[in-house]
VEXDREN-2710 file (C-alpha; in Angstrom, 1 decimal):
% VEXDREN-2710
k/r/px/py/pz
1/UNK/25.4/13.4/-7.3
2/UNK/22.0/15.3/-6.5
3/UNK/19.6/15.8/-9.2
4/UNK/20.1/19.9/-9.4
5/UNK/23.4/19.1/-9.8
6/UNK/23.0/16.5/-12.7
7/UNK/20.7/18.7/-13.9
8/UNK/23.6/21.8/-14.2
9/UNK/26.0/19.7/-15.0
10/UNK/23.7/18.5/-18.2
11/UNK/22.8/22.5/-19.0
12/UNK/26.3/24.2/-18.6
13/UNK/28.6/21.2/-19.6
14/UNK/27.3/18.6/-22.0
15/UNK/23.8/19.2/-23.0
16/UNK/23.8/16.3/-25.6
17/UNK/25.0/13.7/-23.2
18/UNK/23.4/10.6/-22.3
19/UNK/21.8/9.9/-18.8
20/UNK/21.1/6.3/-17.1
21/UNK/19.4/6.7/-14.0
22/UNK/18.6/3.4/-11.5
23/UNK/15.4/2.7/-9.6
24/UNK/15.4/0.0/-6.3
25/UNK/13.2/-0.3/-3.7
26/UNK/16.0/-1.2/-1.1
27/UNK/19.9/-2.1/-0.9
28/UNK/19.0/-6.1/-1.2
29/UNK/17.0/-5.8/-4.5
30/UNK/18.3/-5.1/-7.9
31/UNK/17.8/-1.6/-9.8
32/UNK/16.2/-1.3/-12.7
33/UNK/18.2/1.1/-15.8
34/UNK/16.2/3.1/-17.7
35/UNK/16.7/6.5/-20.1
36/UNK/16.6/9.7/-18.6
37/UNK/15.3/12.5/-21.1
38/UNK/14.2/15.9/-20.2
39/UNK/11.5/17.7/-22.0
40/UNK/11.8/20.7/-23.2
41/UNK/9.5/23.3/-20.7
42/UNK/7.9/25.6/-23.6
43/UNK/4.5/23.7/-23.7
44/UNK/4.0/23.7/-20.2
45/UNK/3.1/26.7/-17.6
46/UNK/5.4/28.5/-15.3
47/UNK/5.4/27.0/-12.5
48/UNK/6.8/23.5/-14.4
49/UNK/10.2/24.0/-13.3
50/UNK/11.7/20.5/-15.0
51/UNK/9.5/17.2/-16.4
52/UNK/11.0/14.0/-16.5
53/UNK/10.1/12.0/-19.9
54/UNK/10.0/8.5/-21.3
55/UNK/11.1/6.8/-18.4
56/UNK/10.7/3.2/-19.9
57/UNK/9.5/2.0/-16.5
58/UNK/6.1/1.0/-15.6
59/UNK/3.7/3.5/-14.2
60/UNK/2.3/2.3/-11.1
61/UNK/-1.4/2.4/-9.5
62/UNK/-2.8/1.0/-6.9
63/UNK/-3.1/-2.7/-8.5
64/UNK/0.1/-2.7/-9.1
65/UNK/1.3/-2.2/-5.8
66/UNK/-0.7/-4.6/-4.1
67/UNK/0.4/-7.3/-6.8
68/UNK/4.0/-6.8/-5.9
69/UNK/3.0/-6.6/-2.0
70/UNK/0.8/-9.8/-2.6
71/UNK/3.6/-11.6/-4.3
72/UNK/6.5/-10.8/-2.1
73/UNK/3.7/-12.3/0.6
74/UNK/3.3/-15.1/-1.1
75/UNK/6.8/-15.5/-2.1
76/UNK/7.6/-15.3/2.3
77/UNK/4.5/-18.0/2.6
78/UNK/6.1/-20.4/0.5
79/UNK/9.3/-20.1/1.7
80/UNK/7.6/-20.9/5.3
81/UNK/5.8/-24.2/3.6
82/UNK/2.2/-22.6/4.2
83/UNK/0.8/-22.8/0.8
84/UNK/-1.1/-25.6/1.6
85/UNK/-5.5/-25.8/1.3
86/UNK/-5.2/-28.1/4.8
87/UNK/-3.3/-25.3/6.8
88/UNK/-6.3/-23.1/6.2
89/UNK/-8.3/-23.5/9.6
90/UNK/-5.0/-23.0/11.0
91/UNK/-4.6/-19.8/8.9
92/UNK/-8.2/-19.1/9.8
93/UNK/-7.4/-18.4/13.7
94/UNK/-4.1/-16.8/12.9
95/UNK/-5.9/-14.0/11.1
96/UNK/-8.6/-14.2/13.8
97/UNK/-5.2/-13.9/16.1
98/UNK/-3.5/-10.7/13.9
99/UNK/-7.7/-8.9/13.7
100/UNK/-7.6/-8.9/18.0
101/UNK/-3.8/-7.4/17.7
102/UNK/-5.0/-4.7/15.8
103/UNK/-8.0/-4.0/18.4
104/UNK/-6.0/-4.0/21.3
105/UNK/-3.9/-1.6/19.3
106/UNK/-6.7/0.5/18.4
107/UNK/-8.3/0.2/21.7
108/UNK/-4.7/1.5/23.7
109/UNK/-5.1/4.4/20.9
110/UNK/-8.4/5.9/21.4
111/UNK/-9.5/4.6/25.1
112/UNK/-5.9/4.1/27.5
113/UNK/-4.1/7.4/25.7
114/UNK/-7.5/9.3/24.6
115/UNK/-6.1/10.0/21.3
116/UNK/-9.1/10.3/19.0
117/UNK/-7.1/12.2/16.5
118/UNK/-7.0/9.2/13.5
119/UNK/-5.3/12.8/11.1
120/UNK/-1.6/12.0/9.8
121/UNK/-1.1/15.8/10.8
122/UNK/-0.8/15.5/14.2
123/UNK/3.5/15.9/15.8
124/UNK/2.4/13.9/18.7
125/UNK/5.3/11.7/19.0
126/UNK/3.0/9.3/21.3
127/UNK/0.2/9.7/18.4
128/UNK/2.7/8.8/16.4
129/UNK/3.8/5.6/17.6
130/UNK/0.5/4.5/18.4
131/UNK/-0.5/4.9/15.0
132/UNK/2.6/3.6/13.7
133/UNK/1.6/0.2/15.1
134/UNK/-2.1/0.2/14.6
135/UNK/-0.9/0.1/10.6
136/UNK/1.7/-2.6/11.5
137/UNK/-0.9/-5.0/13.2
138/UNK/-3.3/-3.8/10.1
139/UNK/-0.8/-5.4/7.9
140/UNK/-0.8/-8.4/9.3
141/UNK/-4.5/-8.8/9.1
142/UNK/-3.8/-8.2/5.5
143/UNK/-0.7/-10.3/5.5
144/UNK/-2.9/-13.3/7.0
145/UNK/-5.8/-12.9/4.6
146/UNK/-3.9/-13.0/1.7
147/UNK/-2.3/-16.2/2.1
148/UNK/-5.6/-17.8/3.4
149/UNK/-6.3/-16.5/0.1
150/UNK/-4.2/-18.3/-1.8
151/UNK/-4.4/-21.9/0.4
152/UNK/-8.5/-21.8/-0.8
153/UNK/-7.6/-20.5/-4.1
154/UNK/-9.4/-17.3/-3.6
155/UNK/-8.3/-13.8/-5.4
156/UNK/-8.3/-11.3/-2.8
157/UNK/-8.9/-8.8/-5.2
158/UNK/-12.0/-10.4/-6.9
159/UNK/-13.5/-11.4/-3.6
160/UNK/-13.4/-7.3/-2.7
161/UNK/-14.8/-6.3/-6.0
162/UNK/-17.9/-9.2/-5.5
163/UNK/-18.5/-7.8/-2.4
164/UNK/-18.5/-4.5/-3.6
165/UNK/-20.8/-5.4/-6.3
166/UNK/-23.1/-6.7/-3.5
167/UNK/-22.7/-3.8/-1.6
168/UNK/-22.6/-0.8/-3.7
169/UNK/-26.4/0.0/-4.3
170/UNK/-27.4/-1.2/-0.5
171/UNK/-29.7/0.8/1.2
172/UNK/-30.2/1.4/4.5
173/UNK/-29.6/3.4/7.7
174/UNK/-26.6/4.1/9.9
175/UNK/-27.5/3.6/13.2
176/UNK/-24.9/4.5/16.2
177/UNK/-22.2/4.2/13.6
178/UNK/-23.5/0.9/11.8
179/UNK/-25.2/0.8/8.4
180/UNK/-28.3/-1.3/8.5
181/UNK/-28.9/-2.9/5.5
182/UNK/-32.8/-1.7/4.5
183/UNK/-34.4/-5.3/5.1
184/UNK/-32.6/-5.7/8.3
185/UNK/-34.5/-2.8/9.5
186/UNK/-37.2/-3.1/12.0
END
C-alpha cells in the first residue's frame, strides 16, 4: 500500500485506527516495528502537508552511521579471522594497496577521460561511472583503515578528532594546492 493511500484510507475510513509501520535496511535483515502517529497540521505553516510523530526509532546522525558501517566491517573482519594485532603490517600494505586503487581511479577520472567535473549534478553517464567507482575504491580505503584500526586497538574516530585537535588552529599557506604548515615555511 503507498503511503497517500494509507494516509486516505486513515482520513476517510477509520481515523482512530492503529498503524504499525516496518523499517529494514535490505531483504536479508530484520525490520524494526514501531508506532505510526500523525500530528495534527494546525501548529505548523502551509506548506507542512503531513508530519510523522513519535516514531520510537532512533534518530540518526552521522556517528551513528559510521558505528553501524564500522561494526558490520568489523563484524565481515572477524568472520575472515583478521582481527588479529600480528596481521597488521599485512593490513598496513593492503590499505597502502586499496589508497593506489583509488588513485588510479581518480587519475582515469580527471586525466584519461578529462572529466574535472567532481559535482553530483552532472547526467554524464561516463561521469557517472567513473565516479561511481572512485567512491567504491574510497570505501575500501576506509574499509582497510578501520580494521587496521581495530587489530592496534585504535578508535578511528578518536584518532580523527586528535588530529583535528592538532590541526584546527594551524597556520600557514596554501601553496599550489598544499597547505604549508607556518613553521614549515621558508
Amino acid at each position: 500500500m503507498k503511503v497517500k493511500d494509507l494516509i486516505m484510507e486513515l482520513i476517510y475510513v477509520n481515523p482512530d485506527a492503529e498503524v504499525r509501520c516496518v523499517t529494514y535496511q535490505n531483504a536479508n535483515e530484520d525490520a524494526d516495528e514501531f508506532a505510526l502517529n500523525i500530528r495534527t497540521l494546525e501548529d505548523y505553516e502551509d506548506n507542512v502537508d503531513l508530519v510523522l510523530d513519535n516514531l520510537n526509532v532512533g534518530r540518526f546522525n552521522e556517528d551513528q552511521v559510521f558505528e553501524i558501517l564500522r561494526n558490520k566491517v568489523l563484524d565481515w573482519a572477524k568472520n575472515k579471522n583478521l582481527l588479529h594485532e600480528e596481521n597488521a603490517e599485512k593490513q598496513f600494505m593492503k590499505f597502502i594497496e586499496e589508497v593506489f586503487e583509488f588513485r588510479d581511479e581518480w587519475l582515469l577520472f580527471v586525466h584519461e577521460y578529462n572529466k574535472c567535473s567532481y559535482g553530483e549534478a552532472d547526467n554524464d553517464p561516463e561521469v557517472v561511472e567513473l565516479r561511481g567507482n572512485m567512491k567504491l575504491e574510497m570505501g575500501d580505503v576506509f574499509i582497510t583503515l578501520i580494521i587496521l584500526c581495530d587489530q592496534l586497538n585504535l578508535d578511528p574516530v578518536d584518532c580523527l578528532g586528535r588530529a583535528y585537535e592538532k590541526i584546527k588552529d594551524r597556520k600557514g599557506k596554501t601553496i599550489n594546492g598544499v597547505f604549508i604548515k607556518e613553521g614549515d615555511l621558508k
